[in-house]
C-alpha positions in Angstrom: -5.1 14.0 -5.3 -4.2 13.6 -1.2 -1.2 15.3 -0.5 1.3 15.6 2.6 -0.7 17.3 5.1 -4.3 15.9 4.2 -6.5 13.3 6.2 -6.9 10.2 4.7 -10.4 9.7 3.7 -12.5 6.7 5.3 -12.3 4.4 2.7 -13.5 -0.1 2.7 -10.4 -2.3 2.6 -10.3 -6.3 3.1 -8.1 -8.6 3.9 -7.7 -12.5 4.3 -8.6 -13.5 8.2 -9.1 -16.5 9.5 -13.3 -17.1 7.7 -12.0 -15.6 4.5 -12.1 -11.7 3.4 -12.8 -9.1 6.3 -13.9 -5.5 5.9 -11.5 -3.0 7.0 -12.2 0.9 7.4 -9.1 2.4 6.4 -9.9 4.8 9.6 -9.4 1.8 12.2 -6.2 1.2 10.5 -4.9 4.6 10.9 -6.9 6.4 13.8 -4.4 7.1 16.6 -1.5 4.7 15.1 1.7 5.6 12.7 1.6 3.3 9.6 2.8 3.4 6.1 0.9 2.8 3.3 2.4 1.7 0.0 0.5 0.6 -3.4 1.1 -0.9 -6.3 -0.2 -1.1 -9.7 -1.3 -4.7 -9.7 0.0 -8.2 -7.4 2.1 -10.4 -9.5 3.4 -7.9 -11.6 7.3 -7.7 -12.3 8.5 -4.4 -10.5 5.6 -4.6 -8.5 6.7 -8.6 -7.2 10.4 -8.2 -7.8 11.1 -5.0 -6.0 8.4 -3.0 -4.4 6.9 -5.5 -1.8 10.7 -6.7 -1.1 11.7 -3.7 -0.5 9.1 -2.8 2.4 10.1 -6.7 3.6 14.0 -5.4 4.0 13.1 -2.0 5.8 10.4 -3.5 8.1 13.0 -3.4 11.0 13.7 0.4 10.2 10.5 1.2 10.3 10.0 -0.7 13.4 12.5 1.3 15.0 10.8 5.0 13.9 7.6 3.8 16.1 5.8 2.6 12.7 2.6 0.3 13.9 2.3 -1.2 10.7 3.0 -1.6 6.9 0.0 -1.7 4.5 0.6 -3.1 1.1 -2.6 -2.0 -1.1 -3.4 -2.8 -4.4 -6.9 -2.9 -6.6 -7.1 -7.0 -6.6 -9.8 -9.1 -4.7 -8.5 -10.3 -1.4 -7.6 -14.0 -2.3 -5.4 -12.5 -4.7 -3.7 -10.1 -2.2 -3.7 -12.8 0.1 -1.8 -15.5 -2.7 0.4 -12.7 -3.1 1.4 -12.0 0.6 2.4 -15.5 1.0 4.1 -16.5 -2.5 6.4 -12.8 -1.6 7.1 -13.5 2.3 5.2 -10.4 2.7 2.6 -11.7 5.3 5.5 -13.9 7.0 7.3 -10.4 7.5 4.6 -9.2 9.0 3.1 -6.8 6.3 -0.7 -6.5 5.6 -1.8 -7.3 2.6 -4.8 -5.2 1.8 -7.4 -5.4 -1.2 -8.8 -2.2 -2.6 -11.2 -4.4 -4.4 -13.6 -1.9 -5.6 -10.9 1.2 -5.8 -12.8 3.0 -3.2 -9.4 4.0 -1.5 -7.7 4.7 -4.4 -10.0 7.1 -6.2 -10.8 8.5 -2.7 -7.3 9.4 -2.7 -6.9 10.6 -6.5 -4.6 8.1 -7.0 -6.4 6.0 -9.8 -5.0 5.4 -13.0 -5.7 2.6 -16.5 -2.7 1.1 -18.9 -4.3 -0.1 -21.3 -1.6 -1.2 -23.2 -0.8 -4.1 -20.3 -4.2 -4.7 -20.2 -4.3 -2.4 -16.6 -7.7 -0.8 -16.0 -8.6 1.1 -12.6 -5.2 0.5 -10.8 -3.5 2.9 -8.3 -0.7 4.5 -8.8 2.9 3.5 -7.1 3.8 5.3 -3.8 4.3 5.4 -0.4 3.0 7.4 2.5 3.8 7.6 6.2 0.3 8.5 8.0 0.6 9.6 11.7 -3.4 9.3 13.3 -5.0 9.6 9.7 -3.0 12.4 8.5 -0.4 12.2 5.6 2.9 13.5 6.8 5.0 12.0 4.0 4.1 11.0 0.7 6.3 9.5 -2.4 4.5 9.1 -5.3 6.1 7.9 -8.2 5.6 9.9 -11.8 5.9 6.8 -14.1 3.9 3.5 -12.5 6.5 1.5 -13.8 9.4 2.9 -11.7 10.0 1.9 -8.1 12.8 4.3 -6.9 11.3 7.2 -4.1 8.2 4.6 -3.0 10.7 2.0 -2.2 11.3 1.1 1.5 14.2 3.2 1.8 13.0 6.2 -0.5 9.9 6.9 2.0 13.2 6.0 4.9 14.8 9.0 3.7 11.9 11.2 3.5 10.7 10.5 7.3 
């Protein structure tokens, strides 16, 4: 499992752009920039809807103001999901990006893959939240039970930077 002081592995993302899904190296996203990089266990889900992404929406300004380039909401859904998702939570308004770890080639890259079966949950990623200054991890929350949303909120990973 990636921890604080590792480089992010080169990993395919996509996202919604302008012809439909794009692929993303997770390198380009991070190579030379300061972003944070949050996931969730699955879009549309309760904590995942209710408080996670809204809490990366409120603390967008604050990260603004510590020199962060960008926010990166990733989950293991298809793009047109992520993208549904970005727009029904205000996320993509806010200016976060919505990305799609469609195959889980992030996620396992990073260790952080995980199934529940008993919601029906197969090959998600775990909840956290990293800061990642030119593709290296210099904070990382990760929460112990996927259900909880407490150190990988927008303020948690605040108070760790």
């Amino acid at each position: 499992m990636i921890s604080t002081g590792d480089a992010l592995p080169d990993a395919t993302l996509f996202q919604m752009g302008a012809e439909g899904p794009e692929e993303v190296r997770s390198s380009d996203k991070t190579k030379g920039r300061k972003v944070v990089i949050f996931a969730v266990p699955g879009a549309f889900t309760g904590t995942c809807t209710n408080t996670h992404v809204p809490s990366f929406i409120d603390s967008k300004p604050q990260f603004d103001a510590e020199g962060v380039d960008e926010i990166i909401c990733v989950s293991v859904n298809d793009p047109f999901v992520m993208n549904a998702w970005g727009e029904a939570t205000g996320a993509t308004e806010a200016g976060l990006s919505m990305m799609s770890d469609a195959a889980s080639e992030f996620t396992k890259a990073i260790g952080m893959d995980f199934d529940a079966p008993p919601v029906g949950l197969y090959g998600r990623s775990k909840r956290y939240a990293m800061l990642v200054e030119d593709g290296t991890v210099t904070t990382l929350n990760l929460e112990e039970n996927p259900g909880s949303c407490e150190i990988s909120k927008g303020k948690g990973l605040l108070a760790a930077i």
